[in-house]
C-alpha positions as CSV (number, residue, x, y, z in Angstrom):
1,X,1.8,-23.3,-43.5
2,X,4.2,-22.3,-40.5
3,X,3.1,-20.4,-37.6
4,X,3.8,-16.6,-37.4
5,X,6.6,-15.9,-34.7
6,X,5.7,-13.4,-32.4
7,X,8.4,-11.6,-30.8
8,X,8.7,-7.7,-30.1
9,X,9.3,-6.4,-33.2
10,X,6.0,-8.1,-34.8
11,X,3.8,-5.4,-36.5
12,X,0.4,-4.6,-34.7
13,X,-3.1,-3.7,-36.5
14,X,-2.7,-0.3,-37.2
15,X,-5.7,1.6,-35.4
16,X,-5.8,3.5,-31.5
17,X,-5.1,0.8,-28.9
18,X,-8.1,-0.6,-26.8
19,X,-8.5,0.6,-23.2
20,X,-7.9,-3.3,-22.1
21,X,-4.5,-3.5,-24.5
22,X,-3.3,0.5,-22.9
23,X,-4.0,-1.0,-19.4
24,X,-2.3,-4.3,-20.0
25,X,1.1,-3.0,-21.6
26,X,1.2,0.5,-19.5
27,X,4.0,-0.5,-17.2
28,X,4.0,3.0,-15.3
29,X,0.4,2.7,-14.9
30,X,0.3,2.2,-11.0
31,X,2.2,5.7,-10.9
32,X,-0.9,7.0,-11.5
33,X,-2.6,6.5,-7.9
34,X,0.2,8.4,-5.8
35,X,0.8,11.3,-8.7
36,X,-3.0,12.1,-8.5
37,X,-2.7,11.7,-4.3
38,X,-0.3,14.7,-4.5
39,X,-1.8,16.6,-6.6
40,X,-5.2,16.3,-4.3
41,X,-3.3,16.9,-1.3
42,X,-2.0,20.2,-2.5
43,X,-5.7,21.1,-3.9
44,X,-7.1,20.4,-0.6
45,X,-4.8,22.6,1.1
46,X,-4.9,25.5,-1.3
47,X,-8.8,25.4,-1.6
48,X,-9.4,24.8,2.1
49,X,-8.6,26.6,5.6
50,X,-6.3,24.5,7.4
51,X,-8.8,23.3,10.1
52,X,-10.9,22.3,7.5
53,X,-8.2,20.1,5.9
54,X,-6.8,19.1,9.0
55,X,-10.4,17.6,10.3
56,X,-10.7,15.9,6.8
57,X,-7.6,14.1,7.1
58,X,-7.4,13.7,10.7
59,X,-7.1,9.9,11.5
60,X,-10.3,7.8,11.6
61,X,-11.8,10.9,9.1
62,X,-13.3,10.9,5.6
63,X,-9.6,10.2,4.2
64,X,-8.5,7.0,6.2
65,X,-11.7,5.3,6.5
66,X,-11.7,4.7,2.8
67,X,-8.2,3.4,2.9
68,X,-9.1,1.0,5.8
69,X,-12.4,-0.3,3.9
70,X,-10.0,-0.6,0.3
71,X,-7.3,-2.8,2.3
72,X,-9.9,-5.5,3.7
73,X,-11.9,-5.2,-0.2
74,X,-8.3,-6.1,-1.9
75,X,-7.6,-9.2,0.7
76,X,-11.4,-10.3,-0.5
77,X,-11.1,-9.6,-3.9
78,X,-7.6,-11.2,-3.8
79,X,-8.8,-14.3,-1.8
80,X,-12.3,-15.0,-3.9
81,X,-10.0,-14.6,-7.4
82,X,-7.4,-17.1,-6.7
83,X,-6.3,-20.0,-8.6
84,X,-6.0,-23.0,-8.7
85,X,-2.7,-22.8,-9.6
86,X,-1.6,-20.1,-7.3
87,X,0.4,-20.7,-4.2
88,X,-2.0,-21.2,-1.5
89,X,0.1,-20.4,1.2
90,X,1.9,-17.2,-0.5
91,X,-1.7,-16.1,-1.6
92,X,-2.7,-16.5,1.9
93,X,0.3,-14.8,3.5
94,X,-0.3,-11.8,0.7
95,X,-4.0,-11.4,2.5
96,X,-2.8,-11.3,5.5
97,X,-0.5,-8.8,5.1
98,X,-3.0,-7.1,3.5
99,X,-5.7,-7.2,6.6
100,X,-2.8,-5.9,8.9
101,X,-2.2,-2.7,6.7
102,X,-6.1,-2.2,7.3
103,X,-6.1,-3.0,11.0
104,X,-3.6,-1.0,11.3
105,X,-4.8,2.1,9.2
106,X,-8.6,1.4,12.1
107,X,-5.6,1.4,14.7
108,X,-7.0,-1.7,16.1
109,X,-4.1,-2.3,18.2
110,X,-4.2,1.0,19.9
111,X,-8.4,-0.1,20.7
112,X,-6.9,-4.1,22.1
113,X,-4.1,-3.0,23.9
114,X,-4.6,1.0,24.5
115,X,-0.9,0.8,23.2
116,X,1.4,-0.6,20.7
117,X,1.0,-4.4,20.8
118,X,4.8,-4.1,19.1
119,X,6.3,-2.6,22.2
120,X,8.2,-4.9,24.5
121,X,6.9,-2.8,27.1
122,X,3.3,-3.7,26.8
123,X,4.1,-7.2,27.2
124,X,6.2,-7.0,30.7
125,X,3.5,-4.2,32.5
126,X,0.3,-5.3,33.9
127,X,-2.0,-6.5,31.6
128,X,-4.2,-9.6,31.1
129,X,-2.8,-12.7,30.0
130,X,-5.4,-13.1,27.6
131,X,-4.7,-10.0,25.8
132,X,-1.5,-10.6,25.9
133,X,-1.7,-13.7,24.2
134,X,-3.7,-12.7,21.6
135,X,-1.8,-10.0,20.7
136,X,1.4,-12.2,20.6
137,X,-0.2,-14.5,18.1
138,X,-1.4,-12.0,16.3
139,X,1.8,-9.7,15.8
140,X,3.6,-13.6,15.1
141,X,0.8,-14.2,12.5
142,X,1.6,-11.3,10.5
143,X,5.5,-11.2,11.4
144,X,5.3,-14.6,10.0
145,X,3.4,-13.4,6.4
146,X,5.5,-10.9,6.1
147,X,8.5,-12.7,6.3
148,X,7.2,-15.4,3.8
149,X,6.0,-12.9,1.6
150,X,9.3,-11.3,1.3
151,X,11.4,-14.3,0.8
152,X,8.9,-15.9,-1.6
153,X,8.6,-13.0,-4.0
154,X,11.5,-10.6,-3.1
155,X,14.3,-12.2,-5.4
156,X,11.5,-12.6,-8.6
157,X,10.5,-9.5,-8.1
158,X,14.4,-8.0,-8.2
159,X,14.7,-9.9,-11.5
160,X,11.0,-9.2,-12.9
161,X,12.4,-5.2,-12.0
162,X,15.8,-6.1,-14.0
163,X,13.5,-7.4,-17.2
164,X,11.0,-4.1,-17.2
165,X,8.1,-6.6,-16.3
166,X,5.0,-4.8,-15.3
167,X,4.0,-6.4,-12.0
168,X,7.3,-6.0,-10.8
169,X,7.5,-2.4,-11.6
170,X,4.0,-1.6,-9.9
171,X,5.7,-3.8,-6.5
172,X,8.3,-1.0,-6.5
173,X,5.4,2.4,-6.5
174,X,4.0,0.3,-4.0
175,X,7.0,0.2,-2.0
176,X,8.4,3.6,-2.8
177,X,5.2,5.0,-2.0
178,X,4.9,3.9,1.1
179,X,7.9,5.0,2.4
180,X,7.5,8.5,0.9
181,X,4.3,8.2,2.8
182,X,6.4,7.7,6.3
183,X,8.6,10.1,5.5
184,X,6.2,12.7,5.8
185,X,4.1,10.8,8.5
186,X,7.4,11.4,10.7
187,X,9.1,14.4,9.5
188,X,7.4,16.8,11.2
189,X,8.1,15.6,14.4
190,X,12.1,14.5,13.3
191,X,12.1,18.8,12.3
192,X,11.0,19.7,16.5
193,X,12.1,16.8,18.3
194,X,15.8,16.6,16.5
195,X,16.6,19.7,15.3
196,X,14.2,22.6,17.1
197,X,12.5,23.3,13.9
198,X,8.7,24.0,14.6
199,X,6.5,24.3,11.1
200,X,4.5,26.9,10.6
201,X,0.9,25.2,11.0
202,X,-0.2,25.4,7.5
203,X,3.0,23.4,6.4
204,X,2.4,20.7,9.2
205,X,-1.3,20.7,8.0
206,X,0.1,20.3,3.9
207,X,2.4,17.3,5.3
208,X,-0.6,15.3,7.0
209,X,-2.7,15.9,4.6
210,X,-0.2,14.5,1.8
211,X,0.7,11.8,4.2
212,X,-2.7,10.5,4.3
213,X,-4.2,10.8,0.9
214,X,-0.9,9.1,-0.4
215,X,-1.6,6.1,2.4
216,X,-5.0,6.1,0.5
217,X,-3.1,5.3,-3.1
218,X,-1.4,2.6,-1.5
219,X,-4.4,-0.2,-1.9
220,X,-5.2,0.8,-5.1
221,X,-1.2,0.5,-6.6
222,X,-2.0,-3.1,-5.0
223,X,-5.4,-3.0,-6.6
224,X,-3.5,-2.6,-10.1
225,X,-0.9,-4.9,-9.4
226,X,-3.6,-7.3,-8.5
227,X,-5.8,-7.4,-11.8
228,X,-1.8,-6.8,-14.0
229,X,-1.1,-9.9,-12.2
230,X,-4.2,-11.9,-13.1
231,X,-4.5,-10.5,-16.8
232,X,-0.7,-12.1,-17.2
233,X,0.8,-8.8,-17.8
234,X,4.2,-9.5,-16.7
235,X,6.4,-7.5,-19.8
């Protein structure tokens, strides 16, 4: 007796799909995070005065801490689920990356350095070697994981995009979140400083606010890229 052949057009048991096959084959899923950010956002700021909202979303408030505490969980989670078969060192650049997002979000730097450890500036003024150093190292440390993550996974995620596979699609909200996300961190400012356009406050409170809770949907895309990943779902 031969072997069914499985291919696309192979008919399914008839019945509702289980929550584990409608999160395996859902390859908009990670959508989901950043459409639901929005729509917060703009609850928030129709439900609540705008120093109310602002305080909430202010940074280091009850918005970013969560998204600090999410990126070090995802590096954890990421690191204590790995393979044997998985790429050590792109695993290990991946979480990494990963912790910088979150050092970043507790502006960690800015509590090192009282600056921007990215600045050429903070490396020619007076300053201790030491810190200097360190922050040298570290900014090469992540330089370095981001670079391998890129050209490790860039091109296979450009084809997995090109075949509709899941993880890759999820990759791209990731991306394309985040930089929605900086658009609106910046364009506020871009409005006065380039153009003399001041906001009215209520819009520049909206725009933070969406800036932030979106930054928030940013580990949890990964989150879902994460488990898609490990449950194979790459079509």
């Amino acid at each position: 007796m031969t072997k069914p052949h499985h291919n696309a057009g192979a008919l399914r048991p008839l019945g509702p799909p289980s929550v584990d096959s409608s999160f395996r084959h859902s390859r908009y899923l990670a959508i989901t995070p950043p459409v639901l950010a929005l729509m917060f956002a703009l609850a928030l700021w129709l439900a609540l005065d705008p120093a109310t909202l602002k305080e909430i979303t202010t940074e280091g408030g009850l918005v970013e801490r969560p998204t600090e505490l999410l990126y070090f969980a995802l590096a954890a989670a990421m690191w204590w689920w790995r393979r044997p078969g998985d790429d050590l060192l792109g695993w290990t650049a991946l979480c990494i990356v990963f912790v910088a997002f979150g050092a970043r979000e507790m502006d960690l730097h800015k509590a090192w350095t009282g600056g921007s450890m990215l600045k050429l500036s903070f490396y020619l003024r007076e300053a201790p070697l030491v810190q200097k150093l360190v922050s040298g190292a570290v900014v090469l440390m992540v330089a370095a994981a981001g670079v391998f993550v890129i050209r490790c996974y860039a091109y296979s995620v450009w084809q997995g995009l090109r075949r509709r596979e899941t993880v890759a699609t999820t990759v791209a909200i990731f991306l394309g979140t985040m930089i929605v996300s900086k658009v609106f961190d910046r364009s506020i400012n871009i409005l006065a400083e380039d153009f003399d356009i001041v906001a009215p406050v209520a819009t520049g409170v909206l725009v933070g606010a969406v800036e932030e809770i979106l930054e928030l949907s940013l580990p949890l895309v990964a989150a879902i890229g994460f488990v898609q990943h490990r449950r194979g779902n790459l079509s």
